[in-house]
C-alpha positions in Angstrom: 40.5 122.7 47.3 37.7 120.6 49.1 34.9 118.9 47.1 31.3 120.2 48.3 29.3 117.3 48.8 26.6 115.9 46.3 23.4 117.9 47.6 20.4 115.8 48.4 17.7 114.9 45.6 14.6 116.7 46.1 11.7 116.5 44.0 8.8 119.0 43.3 5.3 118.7 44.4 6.1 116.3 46.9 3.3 115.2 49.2 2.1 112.2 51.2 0.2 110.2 48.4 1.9 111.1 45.3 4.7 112.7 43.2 4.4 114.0 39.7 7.2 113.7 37.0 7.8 115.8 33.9 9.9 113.7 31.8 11.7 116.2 29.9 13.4 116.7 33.5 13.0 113.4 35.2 16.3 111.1 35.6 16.9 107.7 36.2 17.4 107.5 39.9 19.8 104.9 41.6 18.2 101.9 43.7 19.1 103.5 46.9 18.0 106.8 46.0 14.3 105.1 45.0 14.0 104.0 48.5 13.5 107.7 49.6 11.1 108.3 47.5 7.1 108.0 48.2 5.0 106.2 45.6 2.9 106.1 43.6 4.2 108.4 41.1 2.6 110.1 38.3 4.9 110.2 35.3 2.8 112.7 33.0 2.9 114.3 29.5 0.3 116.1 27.5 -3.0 114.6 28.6 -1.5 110.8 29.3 0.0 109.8 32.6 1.7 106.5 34.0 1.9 105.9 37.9 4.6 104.2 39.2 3.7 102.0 42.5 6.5 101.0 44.8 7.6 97.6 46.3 6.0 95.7 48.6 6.8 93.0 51.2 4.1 90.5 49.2 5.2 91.7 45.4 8.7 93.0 45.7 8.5 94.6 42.1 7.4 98.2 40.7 4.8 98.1 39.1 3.7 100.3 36.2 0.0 101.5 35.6 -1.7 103.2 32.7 -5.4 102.8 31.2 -6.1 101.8 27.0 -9.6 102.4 25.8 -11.0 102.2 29.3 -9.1 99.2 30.6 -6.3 99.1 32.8 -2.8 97.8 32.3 0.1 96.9 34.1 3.7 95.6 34.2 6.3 95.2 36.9 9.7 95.8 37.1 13.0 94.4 39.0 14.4 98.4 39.4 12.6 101.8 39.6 15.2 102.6 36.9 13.4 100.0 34.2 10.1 101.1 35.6 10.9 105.1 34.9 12.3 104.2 31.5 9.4 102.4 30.8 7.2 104.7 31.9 8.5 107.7 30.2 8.2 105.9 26.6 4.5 104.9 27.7 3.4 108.2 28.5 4.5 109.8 25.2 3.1 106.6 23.3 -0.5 107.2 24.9 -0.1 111.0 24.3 0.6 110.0 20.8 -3.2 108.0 20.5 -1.0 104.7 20.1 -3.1 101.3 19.6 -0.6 99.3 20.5 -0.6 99.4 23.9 -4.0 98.0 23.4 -2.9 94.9 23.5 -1.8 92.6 25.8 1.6 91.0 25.7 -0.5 87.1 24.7 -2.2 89.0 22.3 1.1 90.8 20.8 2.7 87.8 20.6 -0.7 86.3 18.7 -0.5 89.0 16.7 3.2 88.3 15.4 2.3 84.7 15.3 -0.2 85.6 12.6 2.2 87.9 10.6 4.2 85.1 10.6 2.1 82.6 9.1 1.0 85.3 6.3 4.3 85.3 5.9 4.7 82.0 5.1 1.6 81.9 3.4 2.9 83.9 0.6 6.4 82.4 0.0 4.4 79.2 -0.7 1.3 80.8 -2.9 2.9 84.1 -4.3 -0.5 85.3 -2.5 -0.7 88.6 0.0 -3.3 88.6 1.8 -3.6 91.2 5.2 -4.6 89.8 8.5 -8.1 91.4 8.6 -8.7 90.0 5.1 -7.5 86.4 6.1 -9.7 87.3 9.6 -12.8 88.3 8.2 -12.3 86.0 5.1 -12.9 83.3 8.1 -15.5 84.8 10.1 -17.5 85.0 6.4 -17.1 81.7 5.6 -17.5 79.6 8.7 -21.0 81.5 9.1 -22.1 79.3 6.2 -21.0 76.3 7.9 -23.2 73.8 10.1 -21.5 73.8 13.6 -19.9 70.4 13.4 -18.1 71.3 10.4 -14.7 73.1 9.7 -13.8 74.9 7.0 -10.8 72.7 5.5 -13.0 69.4 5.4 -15.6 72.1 3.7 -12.9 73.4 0.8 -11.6 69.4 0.9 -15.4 68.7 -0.5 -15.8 71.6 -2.6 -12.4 70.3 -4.4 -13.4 66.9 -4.9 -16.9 67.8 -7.0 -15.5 71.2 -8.6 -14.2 71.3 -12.1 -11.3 72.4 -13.0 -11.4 74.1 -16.2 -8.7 73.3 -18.8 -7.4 76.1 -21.0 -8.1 74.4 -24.4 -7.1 76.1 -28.1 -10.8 76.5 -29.9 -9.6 74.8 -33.1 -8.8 71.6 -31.1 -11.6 71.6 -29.1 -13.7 72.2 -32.4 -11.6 69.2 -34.3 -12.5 66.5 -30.8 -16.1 67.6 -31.1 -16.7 67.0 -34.9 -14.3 63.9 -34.2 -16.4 62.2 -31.6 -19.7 62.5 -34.0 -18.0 61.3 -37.0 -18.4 57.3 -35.3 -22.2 58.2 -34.6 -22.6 59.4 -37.9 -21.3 55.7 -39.5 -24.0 52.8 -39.8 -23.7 49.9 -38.3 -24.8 46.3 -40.4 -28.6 46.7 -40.6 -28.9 49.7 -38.6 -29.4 53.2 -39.0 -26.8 55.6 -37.7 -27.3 58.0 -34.5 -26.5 60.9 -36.4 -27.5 61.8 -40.0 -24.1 62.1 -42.1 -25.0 65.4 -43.6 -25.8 67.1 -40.1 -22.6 66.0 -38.7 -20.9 67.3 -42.2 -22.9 70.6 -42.1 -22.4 70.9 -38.5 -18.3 70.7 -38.6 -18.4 73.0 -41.7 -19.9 75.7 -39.1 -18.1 75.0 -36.4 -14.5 75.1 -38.5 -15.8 78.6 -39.8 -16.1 79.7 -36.0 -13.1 78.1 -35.3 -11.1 80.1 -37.8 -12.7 83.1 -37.4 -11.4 82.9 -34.1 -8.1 81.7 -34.3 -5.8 81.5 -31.7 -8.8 81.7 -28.6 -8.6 79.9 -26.1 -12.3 78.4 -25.2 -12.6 79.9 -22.0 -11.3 83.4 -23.5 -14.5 83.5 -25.3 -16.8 86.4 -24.8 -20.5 87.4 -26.1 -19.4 89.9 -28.3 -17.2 86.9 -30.2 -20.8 84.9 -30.5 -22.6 88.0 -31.5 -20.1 88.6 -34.5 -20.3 85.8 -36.1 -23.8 85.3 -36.3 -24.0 88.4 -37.8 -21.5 88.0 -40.3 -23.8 85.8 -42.1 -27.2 88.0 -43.4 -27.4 86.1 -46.1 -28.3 83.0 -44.5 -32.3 82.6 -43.7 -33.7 83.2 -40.6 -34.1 79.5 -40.1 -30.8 78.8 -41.0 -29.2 81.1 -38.6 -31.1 79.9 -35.8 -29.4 76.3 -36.8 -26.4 77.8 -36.8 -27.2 79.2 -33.1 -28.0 75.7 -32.3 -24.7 74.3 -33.1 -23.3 77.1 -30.9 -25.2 76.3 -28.0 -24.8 72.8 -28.2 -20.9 73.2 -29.0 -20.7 75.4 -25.4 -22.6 72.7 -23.6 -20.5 70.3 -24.8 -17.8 72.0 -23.7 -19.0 72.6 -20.0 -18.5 68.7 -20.3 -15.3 68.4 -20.9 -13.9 71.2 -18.6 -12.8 73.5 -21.4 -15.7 76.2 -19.7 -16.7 77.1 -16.6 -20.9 75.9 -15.5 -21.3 78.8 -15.0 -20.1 80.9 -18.0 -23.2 83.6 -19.2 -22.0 82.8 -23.3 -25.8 81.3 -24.0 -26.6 84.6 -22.9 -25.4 86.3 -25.6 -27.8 88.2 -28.3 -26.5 86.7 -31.0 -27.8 82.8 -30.0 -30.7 83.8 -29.3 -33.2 82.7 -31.9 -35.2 85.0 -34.0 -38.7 84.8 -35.3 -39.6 82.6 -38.2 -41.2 84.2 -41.1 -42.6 80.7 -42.2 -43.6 80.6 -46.1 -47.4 79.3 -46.3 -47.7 75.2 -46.4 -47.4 74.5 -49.8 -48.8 71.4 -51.5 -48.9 69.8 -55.2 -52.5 69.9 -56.2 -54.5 66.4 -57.6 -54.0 67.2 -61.4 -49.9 67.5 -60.5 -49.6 64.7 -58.3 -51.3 62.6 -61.5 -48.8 64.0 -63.6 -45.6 63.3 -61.4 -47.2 59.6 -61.2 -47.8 58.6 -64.8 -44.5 60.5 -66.2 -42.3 58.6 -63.5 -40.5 54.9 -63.8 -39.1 52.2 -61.5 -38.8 52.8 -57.9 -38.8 57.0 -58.5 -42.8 56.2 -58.9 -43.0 54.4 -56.0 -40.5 57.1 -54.0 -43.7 59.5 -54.8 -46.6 57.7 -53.9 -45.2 56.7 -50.5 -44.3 60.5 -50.0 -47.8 61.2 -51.3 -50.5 58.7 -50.1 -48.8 57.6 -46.9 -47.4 61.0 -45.7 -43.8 59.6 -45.3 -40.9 61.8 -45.4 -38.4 61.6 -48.2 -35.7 60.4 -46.6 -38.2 57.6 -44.4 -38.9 57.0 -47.8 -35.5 56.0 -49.0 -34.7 54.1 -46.1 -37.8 51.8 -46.1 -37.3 48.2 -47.8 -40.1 46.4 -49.6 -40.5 43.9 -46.3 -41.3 47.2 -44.6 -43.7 47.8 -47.0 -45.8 44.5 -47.9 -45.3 42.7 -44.6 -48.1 43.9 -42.6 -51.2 43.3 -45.0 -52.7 46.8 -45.7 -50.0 49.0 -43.4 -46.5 50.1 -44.4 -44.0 49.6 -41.4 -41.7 52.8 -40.2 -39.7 51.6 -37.9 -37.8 53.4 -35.0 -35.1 53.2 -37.4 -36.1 54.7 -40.1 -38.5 57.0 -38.9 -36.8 60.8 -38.5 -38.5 61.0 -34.7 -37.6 56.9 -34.2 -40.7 56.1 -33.2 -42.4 53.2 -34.7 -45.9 54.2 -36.7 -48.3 52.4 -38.8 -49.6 54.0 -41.7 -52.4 52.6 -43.5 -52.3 51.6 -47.7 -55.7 53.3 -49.3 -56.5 52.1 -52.5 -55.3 54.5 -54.3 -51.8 53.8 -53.0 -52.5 49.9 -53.1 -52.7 50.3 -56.9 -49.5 52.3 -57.3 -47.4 49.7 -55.1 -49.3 46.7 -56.8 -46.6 45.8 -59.6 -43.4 46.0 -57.0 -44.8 42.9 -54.8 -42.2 40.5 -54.8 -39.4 43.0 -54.8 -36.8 42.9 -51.9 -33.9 45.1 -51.0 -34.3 49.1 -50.5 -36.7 50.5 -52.1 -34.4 53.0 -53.3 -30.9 52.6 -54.2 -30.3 56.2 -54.9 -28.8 58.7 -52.8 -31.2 61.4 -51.4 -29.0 63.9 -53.3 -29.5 61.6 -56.4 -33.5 61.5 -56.2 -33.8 65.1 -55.6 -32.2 66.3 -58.4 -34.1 63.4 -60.4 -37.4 64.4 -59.4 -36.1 68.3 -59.8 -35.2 67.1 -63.4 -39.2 65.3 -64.3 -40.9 68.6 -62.4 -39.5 71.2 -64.4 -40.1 68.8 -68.0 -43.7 68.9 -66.8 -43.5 72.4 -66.2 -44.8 72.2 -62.4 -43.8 74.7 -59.8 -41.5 73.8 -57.0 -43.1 73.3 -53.7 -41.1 72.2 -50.8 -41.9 69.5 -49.4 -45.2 69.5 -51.5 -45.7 65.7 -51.6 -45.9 64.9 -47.8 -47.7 68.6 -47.6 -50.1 67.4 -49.9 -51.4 63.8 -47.6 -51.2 66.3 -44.8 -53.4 68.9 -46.0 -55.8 66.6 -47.7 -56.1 64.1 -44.9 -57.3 66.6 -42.6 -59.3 68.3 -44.9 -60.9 64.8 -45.3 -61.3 63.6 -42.4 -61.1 66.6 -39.9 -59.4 64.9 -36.8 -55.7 66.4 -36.2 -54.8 63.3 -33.9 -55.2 60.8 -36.8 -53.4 63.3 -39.2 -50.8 63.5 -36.9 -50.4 59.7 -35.9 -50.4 58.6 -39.8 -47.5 61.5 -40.7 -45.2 61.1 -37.2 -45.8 64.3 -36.1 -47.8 66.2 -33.4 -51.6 67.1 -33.5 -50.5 71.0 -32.3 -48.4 71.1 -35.1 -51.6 69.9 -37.5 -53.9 72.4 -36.5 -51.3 75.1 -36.9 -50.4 74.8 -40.0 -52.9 72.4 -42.1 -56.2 73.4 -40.9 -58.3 75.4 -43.5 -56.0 74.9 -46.9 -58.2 72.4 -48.4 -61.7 71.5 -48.8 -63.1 67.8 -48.5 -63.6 67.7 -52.1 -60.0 68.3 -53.3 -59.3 66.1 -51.0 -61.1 63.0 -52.6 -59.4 64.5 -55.8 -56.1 63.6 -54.3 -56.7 60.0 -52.6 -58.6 58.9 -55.9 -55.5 59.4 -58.1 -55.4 56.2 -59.6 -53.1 54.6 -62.7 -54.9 54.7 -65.7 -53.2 52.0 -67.0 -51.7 48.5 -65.1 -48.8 48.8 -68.1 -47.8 52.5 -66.6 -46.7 51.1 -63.5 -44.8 48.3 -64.3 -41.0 48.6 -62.8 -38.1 47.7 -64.1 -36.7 44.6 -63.7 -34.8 43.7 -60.7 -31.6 45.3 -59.4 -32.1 48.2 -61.6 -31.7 51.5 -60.2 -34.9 54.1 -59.3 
């Protein structure tokens, strides 16, 4: 039985410049069977087409054509048979709307260079982060950037001046702060300490009540509504003495930006509750003339002294227990409050009038403090003679009294203010208008009656 022989190839559509494939029916032709063919061809599916040229004496390679996004693209090939294959898979992938052919091959292998390095990038961090992220990330950043810098010498610069914030426990932080004030709080040989002793006591008392009622916080897990709550867990307390305990806060925050247990740039000071609320400040009140003779006369050893300083000099009570009698008698006619012993440590003059002159005559010749009592001690002292003379309490009614009646006497705020350490502003606020001139005389004309009245005790003998 003879064998017919294989019948030629023939292809549709064949003409002069070109020959169309369908690829559900086109095969891979052998190398000598190519040769018959005419190129280019047109290797078509859907809408998307691929044209096949032939070889050429000068480029002896087939070379395939297609356009992406309006450019054109080619590859060559050894064989027509890589070239169809390769065209068939094109054709379906631009049907399809692929990207990918997009891109060239340097560009491809840029791309997988990339994924590469993202890769790696999150082995080493534990970080994912996409290549348009990582791209436009870049683009962001290097737009802040002077030309002749790069971003790692930027992030290099950053990293040397930023701090790092430590994750610190609140009750240690709170137990280092009131440490490091406990040493300004101690005297020194002749000197006066940095830090009154009671503050720094009444400032770790509120600062251990914050840091229990917080327990277990960390100082950067602290939020506003953590600082609102416990301001107002105390409406008990006055307004005045709420807004100190809103200054503690604020200064215990700062003084944590410091030492890198918060952020700079944490909004906690913004919170409601440290915010301070309006003062509903009682009226100045004052002992009157009649009162201050009374507290005089009825008073012994240094106690009488204590309340003539307070009330013919304008001193302070506690500027008045730290003064000594060199302070006192060594500049003729002026009592000396030095830096430290004034409460704004700044050195004033205040002058003796002879009404004071009288009451300080019998303690020339004294030296040492001129108290040796602690202010706890003289306050409840002189609460203990005030209520046996049956005299209202007035806070601070001693220095209150020069105040008012030196003004009154001499209307000029800025000499009021220079002789009491304080600020003319603060004068005219709150002094002007409570007393006439004439009280006033009353008050710097209160005089001893007798020299025996004012005799001290003898030496070393407490006030």
């Amino acid at each position: 039985m003879g064998c017919n022989p294989t019948p030629p190839v023939t292809f549709p559509n064949e003409n002069d410049e070109s020959l169309t494939f369908r690829t559900d029916s086109a095969q891979i032709l052998a190398e000598s069977e190519s040769r018959k063919m005419k190129f280019p061809k047109v290797i078509r599916h859907r809408k998307a087409e691929v044209t096949i040229y032939g070889k050429r004496k000068a480029y002896p390679f087939y070379r395939l054509a297609y356009r992406v996004n309006g450019q054109r693209r080619m590859n060559s090939f050894t064989t027509f048979a890589e070239a169809k294959a390769e065209a068939d898979k094109k054709v379906r992938e631009l049907s399809q709307g692929s990207q990918r052919l997009a891109l060239t091959t340097k560009e491809v292998t840029t791309a997988l260079t990339i994924r590469e390095a993202l890769e790696s990038h999150r082995r080493e961090t534990g970080r994912n982060i996409s290549a348009l992220q990582a791209v436009t990330g870049y683009l962001d950043v290097t737009k802040l950037l002077p030309a002749d810098h790069n971003l790692a010498d930027a992030v290099r610069g950053y990293l040397g001046n930023v701090a790092v914030v430590q994750r610190k426990p609140l009750a240690e932080a709170v137990a280092e702060f009131c440490e490091a004030r406990k040493v300004k709080a101690v005297a020194l040989p002749g000197k006066r300490p940095a830090l009154n002793p009671i503050y720094v006591a009444n400032t770790a008392r509120q600062l251990n009540e914050f840091a229990r009622t917080f327990s277990g916080t960390a100082v950067s897990d602290l939020v506003k509504a953590q600082l609102d709550a416990f301001v107002n867990a105390h409406p008990k307390l006055s307004p005045k003495s709420r807004n100190h305990l809103r200054t503690t806060l604020r200064m215990f925050l700062r003084w944590c930006v410091r030492r890198d247990y918060l952020p700079a740039n944490h909004r906690l000071l913004q919170a409601d509750g440290l915010q301070n609320e309006p003062l509903d400040d009682a009226p100045i009140d004052f002992y009157r003339p009649k009162e201050l003779r009374v507290l005089l006369e009825k008073s012994s050893g240094k106690m009488r002294a204590i309340i003539a300083l307070q009330a013919l000099a304008g001193l302070r009570l506690q500027e008045a227990l730290r003064l000594d009698w060199r302070e006192v008698f060594g500049i003729a006619g002026h009592i000396e409050v030095s830096t430290s012993k004034s409460k704004t440590r700044q050195r004033r003059l205040v002058e003796i009038r002879p009404a004071l002159e009288q009451w300080l005559a019998p303690y020339r010749g004294l030296d040492g403090k001129v108290a040796t009592q602690t202010l706890n001690g003289y306050t409840a002292s002189f609460i203990t003679l005030r209520k046996s003379l049956k005299i209202p309490p007035r806070r601070n009614g001693l220095r209150h009294g020069f105040v008012t009646f030196h003004f009154a006497l001499h209307a000029n705020e800025n000499q009021t203010a220079a002789l009491a350490g304080n600020s003319p502003a603060m004068i005219h606020a709150h002094y002007k208008g409570l007393a006439t001139r004439a009280e006033a005389e009353k008050w710097f004309n209160v005089r001893p009656a007798k020299a025996a009245n004012v005799i001290p005790p003898r030496k070393g003998a407490t006030a």
